[in-house]
C-alpha positions, 0 to 999 in steps of 0.5 A, a space after each residue: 525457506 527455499 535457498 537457491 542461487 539467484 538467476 537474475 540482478 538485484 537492486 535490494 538493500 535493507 535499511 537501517 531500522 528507525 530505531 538504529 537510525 534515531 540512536 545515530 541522529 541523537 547521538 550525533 553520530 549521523 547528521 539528518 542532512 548528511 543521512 537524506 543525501 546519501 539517500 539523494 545519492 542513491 535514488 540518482 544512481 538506481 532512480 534511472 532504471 527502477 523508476 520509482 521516484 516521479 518527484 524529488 524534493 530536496 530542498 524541503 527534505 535537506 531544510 527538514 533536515 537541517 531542524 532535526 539536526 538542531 535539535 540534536 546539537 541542543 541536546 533536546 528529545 527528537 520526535 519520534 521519527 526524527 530524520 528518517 528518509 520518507 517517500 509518500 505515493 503520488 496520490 497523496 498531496 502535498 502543498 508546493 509538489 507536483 502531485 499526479 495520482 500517475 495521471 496525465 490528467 494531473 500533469 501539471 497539478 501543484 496542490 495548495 495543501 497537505 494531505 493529514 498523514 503527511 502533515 503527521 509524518 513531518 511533524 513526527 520529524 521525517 524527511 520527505 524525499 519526494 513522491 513515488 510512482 503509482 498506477 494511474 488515480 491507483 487502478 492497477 496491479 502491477 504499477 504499468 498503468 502509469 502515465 509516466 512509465 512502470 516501475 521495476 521491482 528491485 528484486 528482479 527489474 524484469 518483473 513488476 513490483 505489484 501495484 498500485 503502491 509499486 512505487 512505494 514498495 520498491 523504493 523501500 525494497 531498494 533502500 530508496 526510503 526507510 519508509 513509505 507511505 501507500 495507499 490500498 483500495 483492493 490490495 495496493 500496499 499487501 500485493 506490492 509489499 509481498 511482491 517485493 519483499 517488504 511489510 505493508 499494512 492495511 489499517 481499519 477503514 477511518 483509522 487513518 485520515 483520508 483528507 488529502 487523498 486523490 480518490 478512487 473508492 471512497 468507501 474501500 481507499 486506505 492510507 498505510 505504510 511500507 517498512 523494511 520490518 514489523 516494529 517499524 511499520 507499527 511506529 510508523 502507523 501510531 504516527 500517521 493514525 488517528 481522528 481527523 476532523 478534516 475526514 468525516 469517516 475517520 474514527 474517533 478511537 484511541 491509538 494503540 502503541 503498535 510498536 509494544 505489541 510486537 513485544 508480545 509473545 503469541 503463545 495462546 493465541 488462536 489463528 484461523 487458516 481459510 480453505 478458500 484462500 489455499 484452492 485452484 490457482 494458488 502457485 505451489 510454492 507460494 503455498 509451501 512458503 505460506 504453509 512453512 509460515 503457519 508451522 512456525 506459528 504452531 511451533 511458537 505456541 499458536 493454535 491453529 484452527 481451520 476457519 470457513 470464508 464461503 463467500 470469499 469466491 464472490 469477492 472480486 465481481 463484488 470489489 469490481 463492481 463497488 470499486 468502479 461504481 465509486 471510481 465513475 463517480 470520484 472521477 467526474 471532477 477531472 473534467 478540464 475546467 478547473 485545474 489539470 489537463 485541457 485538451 487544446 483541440 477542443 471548439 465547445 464546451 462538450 468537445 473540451 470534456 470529451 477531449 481533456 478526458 479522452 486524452 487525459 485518462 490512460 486505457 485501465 482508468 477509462 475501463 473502470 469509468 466505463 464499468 462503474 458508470 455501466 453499473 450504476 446506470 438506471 435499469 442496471 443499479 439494482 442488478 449489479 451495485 445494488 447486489 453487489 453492496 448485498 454481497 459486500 454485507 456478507 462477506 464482513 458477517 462472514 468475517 466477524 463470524 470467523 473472528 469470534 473464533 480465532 484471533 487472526 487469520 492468515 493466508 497467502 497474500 497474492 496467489 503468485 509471486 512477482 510476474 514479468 512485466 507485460 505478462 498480464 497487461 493484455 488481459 484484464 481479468 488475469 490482472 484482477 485476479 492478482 487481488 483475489 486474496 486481498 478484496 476480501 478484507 477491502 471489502 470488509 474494512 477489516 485490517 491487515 498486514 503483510 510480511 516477508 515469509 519466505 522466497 522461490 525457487 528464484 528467489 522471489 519474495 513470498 508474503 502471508 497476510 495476517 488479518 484482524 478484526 476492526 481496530 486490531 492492528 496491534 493483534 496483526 503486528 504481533 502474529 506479523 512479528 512472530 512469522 517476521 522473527 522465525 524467519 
């Protein structure tokens, strides 16, 4: 790892881990209530200038609280996640919290119900804090796309915190949360999560309910969580993962204990390295921190082979053409006739669409509506959806290919680190291409996670993505152990 003085303030704090946490709470040696108010504290001192909380929930969290400590005073067995201070992305609902995908258009929305993996972290006991900042409905890649204002990366709060989960993975990068939840269509919890230090994971597409997600891409969306380390981020997974007769796509699979898979050495283990994802625009010393990473997993008895993705080149015109297809049409029910924003100036009934959409949506979602619908309207179907689903096709094949021949394969999780706020915001491209290493496995549906592997000259964190094949999560938490460990 570089060590260079650091040049600029830090807001970053490590939590406790779930398991410290846990012992503390049983033991009566922390209240749950006293624990979730140190925490309210806190996001009232640093909140103000990071912007990562949208909505506070403090009378749920403190009465949540309150049955954990309960529970301890009897003495009976607490739940996996008992008192642990949780903050969930505001696209998530939940029943009686604003929830507004970091949309005007939903400024005023207060759901009737919860989304499941929600539903699962309350029942496993957490304390729900309240609801994070995100890009708008999720389009974005440096959490600026938000109608409520950017959020700041703790590590340097003149730079982004990556998006579209920027909100969920600063709050855990500033101790805001000991954990959260995000969600990643193209790279919105690996991107963030490398950004600003912390592990994020991308499950297998329907191992996690989507039921209570506002949706962006049906087909790529993902719900997963951010942590300060591996084991918790597993923990975390085995509670919000799962069937769910709610979500038609949710895989009815059994749930793994991810936690125990961090336990496991990775001696033996094959673990493929991508030319494609090491070539022209990848920062140098992103590549020296990545590269150290894969040494130490050669060091601790990994065999490391090079494997080949030749279609990884195709991946962000393919994401940029299924994910806005998708966004036009999930996007129509925003219309201002049955909940959210309604344009006042509006004489008929085509004048209040056009105006309630006009006013509601911010620039990027507009753009990405107006793609999709461009790609999916007659005469261009064929040509551009159609190809790109073709494309999508090969990519996984490629994938599998890969997997027969290694257990995981790793590579840079952002070809940068964290850039400066307003530095990609007037070119649309550029910030696309801030995915470019993470669409691949969108695309596949494969799985995921990030983790911390090192920092810049500047201190600025570097994250290596480890992905697997279909429901291995455990086989990447074990490699995102290793690297974690060897740190």
């Amino acid at each position: 790892m570089l060590t260079e003085t650091k040049t600029h303030e830090t807001h970053t704090e490590k939590p406790k881990t779930l398991k410290q946490l846990r012992t503390e709470i049983q033991s009566g040696a922390t209240k749950a209530s006293e624990l979730a108010n140190r925490y309210f504290e806190r996001i009232e001192r640093i909140n103000p200038e990071l912007n990562v909380y949208l909505h506070v929930s403090k009378e749920r969290a403190l009465e949540q609280a309150e049955r954990v400590d309960a529970l301890a005073v009897k003495g009976d067995p607490l739940p996996a996640l008992a008192g642990i201070p949780v903050g969930i992305k505001d696209v998530m609902v939940v029943r009686g919290i604003p929830s507004t995908a970091g949309s005007k258009i939903l400024k005023d929305y207060v759901p009737p119900y919860t989304a499941t993996a929600v539903e699962r972290l309350e029942a496993a006991g957490s304390v729900l804090l309240g609801k994070l900042n995100c890009d708008e409905f999720a389009m974005g890649s440096s959490t600026e796309n938000s109608a409520y204002g950017p959020v700041r990366n703790p590590v340097d709060p003149e730079r982004a915190p990556g998006g579209s989960s920027g909100g969920s993975a600063a709050a855990v990068a500033a101790n805001l949360a000991v954990a959260t939840l995000g969600s990643d269509t193209g790279g919105s919890i690996r991107q963030p999560a490398s950004f600003c230090g912390v592990v994020g994971v991308l499950p297998t597409w329907g191992r996690v309910s989507r039921y209570g997600l506002i949706a962006f891409a049906s087909s790529l969306d993902r719900i997963g969580p951010f942590a300060g380390n591996v084991r918790d981020a597993a923990t975390i997974l085995g509670v919000i993962a799962g069937f769910d007769p709610n979500d038609a796509t949710s895989l009815d699979a059994p749930v793994d204990d991810y936690a125990a898979e961090c336990e496991k050495p990775v001696e033996g283990m094959r673990i493929g390295v991508p030319a494609e994802y090491f070539g022209e625009g990848l920062d140098p010393e992103v590549r020296t921190a990545i590269e150290a990473g894969i040494e130490r997993l050669k060091a601790a008895g990994c065999t490391i082979k090079p494997v080949s993705l030749p279609n990884t080149k195709y991946a962000i015109p393919t994401y940029y053409l299924v994910a806005t297809a998708e966004a036009s049409a999930n996007l129509a029910r925003f219309d201002g006739v049955r909940y959210g924003y309604r344009s006042p100036s509006s004489e008929n009934l085509a004048g209040m669409y056009r105006h309630s959409r006009d006013e509601g949506f911010g620039a990027e979602v507009k753009r990405r509506i107006l793609l999709g619908t461009y790609a999916l309207s007659a005469g261009y179907y064929d040509a551009y959806y159609l190809k790109a689903q073709q494309v999508r096709r090969l990519l996984a094949e490629e994938f599998q290919r890969a997997f027969a021949e290694v257990d995981a394969i790793v590579t840079p999780t952002a070809p940068t680190p964290a850039f400066k706020l307003g530095e990609k915001t007037g070119d649309p491209l550029a910030m696309y291409l801030a995915d470019i290493y993470t669409v691949t496995a969108s695309l596949a549906g494969i799985c995921g996670v990030t983790v911390p592997c090192g920092v810049t000259k500047v201190r600025l964190p570097v994250g290596m993505q480890v992905l697997a094949s279909h429901l291995r999560e455990g086989t990447a938490f074990r490699v995102a152990c290793a690297v974690e460990q060897a740190e």
